[in-house]
C-alpha positions in Angstrom: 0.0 0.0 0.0 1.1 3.5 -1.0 1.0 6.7 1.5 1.4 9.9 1.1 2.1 12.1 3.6 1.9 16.2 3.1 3.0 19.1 5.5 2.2 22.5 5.8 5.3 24.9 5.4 5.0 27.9 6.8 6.0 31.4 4.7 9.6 32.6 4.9 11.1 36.1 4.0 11.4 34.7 0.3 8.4 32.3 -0.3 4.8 32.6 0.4 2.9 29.2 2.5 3.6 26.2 0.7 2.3 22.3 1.2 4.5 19.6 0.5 3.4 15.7 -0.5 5.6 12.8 -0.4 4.6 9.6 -1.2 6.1 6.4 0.8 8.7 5.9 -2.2 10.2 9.4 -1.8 8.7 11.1 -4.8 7.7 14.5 -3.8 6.4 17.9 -4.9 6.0 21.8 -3.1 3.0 23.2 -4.6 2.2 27.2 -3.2 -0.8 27.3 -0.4 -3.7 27.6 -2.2 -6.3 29.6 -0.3 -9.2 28.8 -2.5 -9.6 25.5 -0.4 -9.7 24.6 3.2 -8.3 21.7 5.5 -7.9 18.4 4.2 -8.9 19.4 0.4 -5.6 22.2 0.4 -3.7 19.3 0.8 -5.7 17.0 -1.4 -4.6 19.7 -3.6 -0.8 18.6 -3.3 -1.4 15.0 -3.9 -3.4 15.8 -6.9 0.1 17.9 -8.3 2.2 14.9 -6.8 0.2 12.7 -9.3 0.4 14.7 -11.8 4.1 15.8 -11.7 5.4 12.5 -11.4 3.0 10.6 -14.1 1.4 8.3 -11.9 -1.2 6.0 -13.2 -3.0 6.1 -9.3 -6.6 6.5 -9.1 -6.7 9.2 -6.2 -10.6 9.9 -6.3 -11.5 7.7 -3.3 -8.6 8.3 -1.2 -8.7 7.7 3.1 -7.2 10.6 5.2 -6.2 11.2 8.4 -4.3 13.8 10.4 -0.7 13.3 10.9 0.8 12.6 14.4 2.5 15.8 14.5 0.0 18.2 13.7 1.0 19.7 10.3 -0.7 17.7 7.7 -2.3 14.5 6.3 -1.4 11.1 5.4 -3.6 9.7 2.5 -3.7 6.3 1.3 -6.0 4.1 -1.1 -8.6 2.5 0.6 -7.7 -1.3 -0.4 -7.0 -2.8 2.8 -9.7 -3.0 5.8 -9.1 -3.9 9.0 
């Protein structure tokens, strides 16, 4: 099973807010905040560009989510496995 995990990054003196998505086999992609969306979906938003920057034939559109231990972000994964 894949995972990926995002993060918020807070703005510096050089770039504005910023969300980063990293899937469990490193891949990885920055995408700017983007303020049109709230909560979980602004960092839907970075796993969507994740997906699309690396070519990945995933089918994203029924993804699970929960909050990451630390407080920053998510960790989505497909659904495939039940407990």
């Amino acid at each position: 099973m894949q995972a990926i995990h995002t993060k918020y990054i807070p703005a510096s003196n050089v770039k504005g807010s910023r969300i980063k998505a990293t899937s469990d086999s490193k891949l990885s992609v920055t995408i700017s905040y983007p303020h049109e969306f709230s909560g979980h979906l602004v960092h839907f938003e970075a796993v969507k560009a994740l997906v699309a920057k690396h070519k990945l034939n995933w089918d994203i559109s029924n993804m699970c989510y929960g909050g990451s231990s630390d407080g920053k972000g998510y960790t989505f994964v497909f659904c495939d496995s039940k407990v």
